[in-house]
C-alpha positions in Angstrom: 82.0 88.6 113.7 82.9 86.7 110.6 83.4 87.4 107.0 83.2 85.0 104.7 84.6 86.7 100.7 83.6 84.6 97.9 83.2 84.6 94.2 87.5 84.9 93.2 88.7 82.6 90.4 90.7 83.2 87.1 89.3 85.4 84.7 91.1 86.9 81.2 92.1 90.0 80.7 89.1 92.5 80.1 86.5 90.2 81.8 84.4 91.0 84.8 83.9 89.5 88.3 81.7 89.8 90.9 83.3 89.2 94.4 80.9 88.9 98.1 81.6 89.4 101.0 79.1 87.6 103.6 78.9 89.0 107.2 77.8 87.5 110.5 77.8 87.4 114.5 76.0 90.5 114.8 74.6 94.0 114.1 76.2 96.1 111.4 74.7 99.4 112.0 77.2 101.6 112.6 80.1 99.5 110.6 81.9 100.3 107.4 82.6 97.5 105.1 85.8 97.4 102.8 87.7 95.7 100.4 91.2 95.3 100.2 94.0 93.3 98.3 97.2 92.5 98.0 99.6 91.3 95.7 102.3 88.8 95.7 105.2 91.1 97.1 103.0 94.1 97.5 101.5 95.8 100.3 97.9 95.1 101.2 95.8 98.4 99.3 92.3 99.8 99.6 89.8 98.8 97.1 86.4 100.4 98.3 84.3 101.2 101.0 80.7 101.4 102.2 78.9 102.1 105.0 75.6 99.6 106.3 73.7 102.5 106.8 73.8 104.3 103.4 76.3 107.4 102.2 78.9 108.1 99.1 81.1 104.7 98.7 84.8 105.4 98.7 86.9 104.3 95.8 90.9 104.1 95.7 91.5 106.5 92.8 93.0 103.4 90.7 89.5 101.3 90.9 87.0 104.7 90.1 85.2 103.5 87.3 85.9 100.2 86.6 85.1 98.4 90.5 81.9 98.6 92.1 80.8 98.0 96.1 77.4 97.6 96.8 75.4 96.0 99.8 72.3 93.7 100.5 71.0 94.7 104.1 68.8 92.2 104.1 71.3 89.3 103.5 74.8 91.3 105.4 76.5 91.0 101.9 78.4 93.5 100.5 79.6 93.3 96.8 82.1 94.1 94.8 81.8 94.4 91.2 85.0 94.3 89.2 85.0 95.3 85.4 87.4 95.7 82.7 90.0 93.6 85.4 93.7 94.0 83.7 96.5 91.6 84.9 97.6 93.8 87.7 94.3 93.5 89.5 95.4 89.7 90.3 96.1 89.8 93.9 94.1 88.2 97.2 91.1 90.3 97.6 90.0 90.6 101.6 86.7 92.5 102.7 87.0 94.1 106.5 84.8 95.7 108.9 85.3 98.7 110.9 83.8 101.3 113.1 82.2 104.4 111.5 85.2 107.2 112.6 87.8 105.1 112.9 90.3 104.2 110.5 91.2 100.7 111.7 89.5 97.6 110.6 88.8 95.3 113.0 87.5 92.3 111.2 88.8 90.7 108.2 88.0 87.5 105.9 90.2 85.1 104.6 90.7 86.2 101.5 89.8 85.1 98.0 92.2 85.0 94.9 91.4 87.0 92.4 93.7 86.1 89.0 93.8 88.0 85.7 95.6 86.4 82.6 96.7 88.7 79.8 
């Protein structure tokens, strides 16, 4: 499996981004696909959350409203759509893949930065 995240950059304060998350190396039914980030001396935190197969999307409490997941069967891409950023949503932004059930994600992408100016 690989996960490729693009679409990070540096963005002012208010401003909107789209990040994606491309995914190959095999079938997705059954996977959950999530984004994380993390910030420069801060622990990795969960963004959002969405299964292949359809269902709610889960949102950290801190994003609801403002970020966005989404996915693209067709192309195994899964979105994340990021409005109104502030400065503390600069961090490295990482979409992962796990098993519907399980709490551990098993796959992760490289990362993409992801920097808000005030």
């Amino acid at each position: 499996v690989q996960l490729v995240e693009s679409g990070g950059g540096l963005v002012q304060a208010g401003d909107s981004l789209r990040l994606s998350c491309a995914a190959s190396g095999r079938t997705f039914s059954g996977k959950v696909m999530g984004w994380f980030r993390q910030a420069p001396g801060k622990e990795r935190e969960f963004v959002a959350s969405i299964s292949w197969i359809g269902g709610t999307p889960n949102y950290s409490d801190s994003m609801k409203g403002r970020f966005s997941i989404s996915r693209d069967n067709a192309k195994n891409t899964v979105t994340l759509l990021m409005n109104s950023l502030k400065p503390e949503d600069t961090a490295v932004y990482y979409c992962a893949m796990r098993d519907v059930g399980r709490t551990r994600y098993d796959y992760w992408g490289q990362g993409t930065q992801v920097t808000v100016s005030s």
